[in-house]
N, C-alpha and C positions, 0 to 999 in steps of 0.2 A: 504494500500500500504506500503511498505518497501521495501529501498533504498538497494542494496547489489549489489556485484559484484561475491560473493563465490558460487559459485555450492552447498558446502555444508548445508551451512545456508540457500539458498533458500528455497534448500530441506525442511529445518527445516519449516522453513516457513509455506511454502506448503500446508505440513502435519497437520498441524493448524491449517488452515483456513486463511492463507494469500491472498486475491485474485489476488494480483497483485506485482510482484517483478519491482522495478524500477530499470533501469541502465542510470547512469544519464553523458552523454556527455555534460553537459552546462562545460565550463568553458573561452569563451571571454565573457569579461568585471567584470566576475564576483569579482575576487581579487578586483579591484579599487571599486566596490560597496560598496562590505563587509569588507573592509578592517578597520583591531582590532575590529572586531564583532566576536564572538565563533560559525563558522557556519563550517560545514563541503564542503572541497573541494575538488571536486570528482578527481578519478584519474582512470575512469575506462574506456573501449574500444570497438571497434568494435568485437574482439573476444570476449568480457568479452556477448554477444549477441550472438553469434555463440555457446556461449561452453552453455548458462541456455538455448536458444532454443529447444535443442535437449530434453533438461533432464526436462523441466515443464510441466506438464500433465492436471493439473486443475487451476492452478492459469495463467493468462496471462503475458507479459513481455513490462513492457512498456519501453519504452526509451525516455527519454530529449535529444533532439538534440541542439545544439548552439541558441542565436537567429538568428534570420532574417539577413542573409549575403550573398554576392557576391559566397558564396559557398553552399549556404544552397541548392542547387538541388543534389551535388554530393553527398553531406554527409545522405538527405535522400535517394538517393540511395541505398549506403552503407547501412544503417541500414534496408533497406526494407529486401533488401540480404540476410541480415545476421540472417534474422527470428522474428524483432520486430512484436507486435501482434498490437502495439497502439502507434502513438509518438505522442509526447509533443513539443510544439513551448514556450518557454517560454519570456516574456521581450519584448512582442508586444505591438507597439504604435501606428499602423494605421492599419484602416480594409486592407489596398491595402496588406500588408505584410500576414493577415490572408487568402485574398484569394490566394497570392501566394503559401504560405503552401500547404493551400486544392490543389492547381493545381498541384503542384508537384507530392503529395500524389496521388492523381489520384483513389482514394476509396480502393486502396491494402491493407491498416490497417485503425486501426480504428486511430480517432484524436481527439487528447485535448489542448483546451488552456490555457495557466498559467497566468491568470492574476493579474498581478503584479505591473504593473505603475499605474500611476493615467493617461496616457494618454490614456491606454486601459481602463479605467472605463468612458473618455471619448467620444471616438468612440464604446460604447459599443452596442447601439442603433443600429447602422449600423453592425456594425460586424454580432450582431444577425439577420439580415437579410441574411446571406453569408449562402448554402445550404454545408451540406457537415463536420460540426460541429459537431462532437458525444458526448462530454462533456467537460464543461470547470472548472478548478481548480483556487481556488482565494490564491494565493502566500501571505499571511500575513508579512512574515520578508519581503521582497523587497516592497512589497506594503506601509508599515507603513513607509517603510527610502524613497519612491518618495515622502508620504506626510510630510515627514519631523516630524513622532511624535515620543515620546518617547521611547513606548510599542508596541510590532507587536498587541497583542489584544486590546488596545484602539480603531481596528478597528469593534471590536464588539460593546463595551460601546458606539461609535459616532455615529452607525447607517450605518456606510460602507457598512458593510459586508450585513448586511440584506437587503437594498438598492440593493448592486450587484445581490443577492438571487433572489428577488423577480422580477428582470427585467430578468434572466435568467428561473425561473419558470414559466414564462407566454409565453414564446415560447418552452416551453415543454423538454428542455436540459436537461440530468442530471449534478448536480453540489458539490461540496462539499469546503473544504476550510482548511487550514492551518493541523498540527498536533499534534498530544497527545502522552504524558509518560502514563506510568503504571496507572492503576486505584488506586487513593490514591496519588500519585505522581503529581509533577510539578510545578512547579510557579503557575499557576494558578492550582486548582485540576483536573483531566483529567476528570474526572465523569462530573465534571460541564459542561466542552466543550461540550465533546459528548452531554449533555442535550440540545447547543444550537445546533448541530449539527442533531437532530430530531426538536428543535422549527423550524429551518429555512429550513428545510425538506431538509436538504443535505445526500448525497448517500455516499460518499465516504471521506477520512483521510488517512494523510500519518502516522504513526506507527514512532515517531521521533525515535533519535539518544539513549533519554534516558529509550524508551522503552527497547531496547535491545544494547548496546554501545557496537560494535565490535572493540573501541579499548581499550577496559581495559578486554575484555575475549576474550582466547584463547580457552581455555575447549568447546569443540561443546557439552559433556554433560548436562555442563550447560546453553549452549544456548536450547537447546532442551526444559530442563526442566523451562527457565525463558519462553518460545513462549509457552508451555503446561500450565503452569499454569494463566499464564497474559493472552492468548487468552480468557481462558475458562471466568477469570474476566469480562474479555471485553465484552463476546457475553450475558453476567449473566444480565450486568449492561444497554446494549441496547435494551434487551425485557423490564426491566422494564423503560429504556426512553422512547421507542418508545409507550407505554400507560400512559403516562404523560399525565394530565390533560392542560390545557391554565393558570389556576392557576398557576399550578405545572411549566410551563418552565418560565412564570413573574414572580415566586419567587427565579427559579435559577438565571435567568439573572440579577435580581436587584442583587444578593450575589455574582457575576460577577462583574458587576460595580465597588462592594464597594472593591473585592479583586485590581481592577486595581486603581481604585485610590488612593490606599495604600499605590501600588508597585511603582507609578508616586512622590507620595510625598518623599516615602524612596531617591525615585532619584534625588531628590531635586530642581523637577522641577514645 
């Protein structure tokens, strides 16, 4: 998945093997969450959904709507309207709010939920009973600041994420969780994710900010040829995860651990 609003870059996208362009309407509450965190905050619209609908052929268009609010029926309205193929409830903390989604929604697209509190890893039990659920996303930055940790991936090294995985996996959802820079790249290395990203049999990854940073390039040649080259990385390095050994992901995960608890001392926590 990748976060855009530009026609053009989707495009680029696309052409690559993007499956999924997001357009991301969250923004109540977000500011007071993140706030003096380096997150991106979105500024895009219902047209910004009217204008990629028309022009995305093989990749889908998801949309993040607000959370759960006194408006949330009109707003997915709007977005159904306007040609989203999938939306996203993000910042849910009671099954009662997930089945109102689904109700709204009413099966017209498809639906994902972002789970991000730790009070949706507490209703999660229940939630997954709710019919009507196509896949759920596990939100690591929002996730790690409700438990008050350090690092968004300490949620890997605690057992979170695999925890949420494995309760999601037995009721058949597809699922996936946080995102990756460039292969070679990121605080943590992105290879390493992705490896746990087949241990814990997850489907899908959002493509961050420093896979392709639309605000330091203008040049669409260069975006072209950074999604041409970085893609092909990506899809090189998932044939050889997705035949990883049980060895082979216990010895990525332990060199995981050791890179997070490196990053947690640097912080002097």
């Amino acid at each position: 998945m990748y976060i855009t609003n530009s026609p053009d870059v989707a495009l680029i996208a696309q052409k690559y093997g993007v499956q999924r362009i997001w357009i991301d309407l969250e923004t109540l509450g977000k500011e007071e969450r993140q706030k003096n965190r380096d997150t991106v905050k979105s500024q895009h619209s219902i047209k910004d959904i009217q204008k990629l609908s028309t022009l995305l052929k093989q990749s889908e268009l998801l949309v993040r709507v607000n959370p759960w609010n006194k408006r949330s029926k009109d707003e997915i309205e709007e977005v159904i309207s306007a040609g989203a193929d999938i939306i996203m409830l993000p910042m849910w903390k009671s099954t009662e709010e997930v089945r109102e989604f689904i109700k709204a929604i009413g099966g017209r697209t498809k639906t994902t939920l972002l789970l991000e509190t730790k009070e949706a890893e507490m209703c999660l039990d229940e939630v997954l009973k709710v019919n009507g659920i196509d896949e759920i996303h596990i939100g690591l930055n929002d996730l790690h600041i409700s438990y008050g940790l350090t690092f968004m991936f300490e949620l890997l090294s605690n057992g979170t994420v695999k925890r949420i995985c494995n309760k999601i996996k037995k009721v058949g959802i597809p699922y996936g969780f946080g995102g990756i820079a460039r292969i070679g790249e990121g605080v943590i290395p992105a290879e390493k994710i992705i490896m746990e990203h087949y241990h814990l049999g997850s489907s899908r990854v959002i493509l961050s900010r420093s896979f392709c940073n639309m605000e330091e390039i203008e040049d669409l040649d260069i975006v072209e040829t950074l999604f041409e080259k970085n893609m092909k990385k990506l899809r090189d390095y998932e044939e050889y995860a997705s035949h990883a050994s049980e060895q082979e992901y216990l010895k990525n995960l332990s060199e995981i651990n050791t890179c997070i608890s490196q990053i947690i001392r640097k912080k002097g926590v």
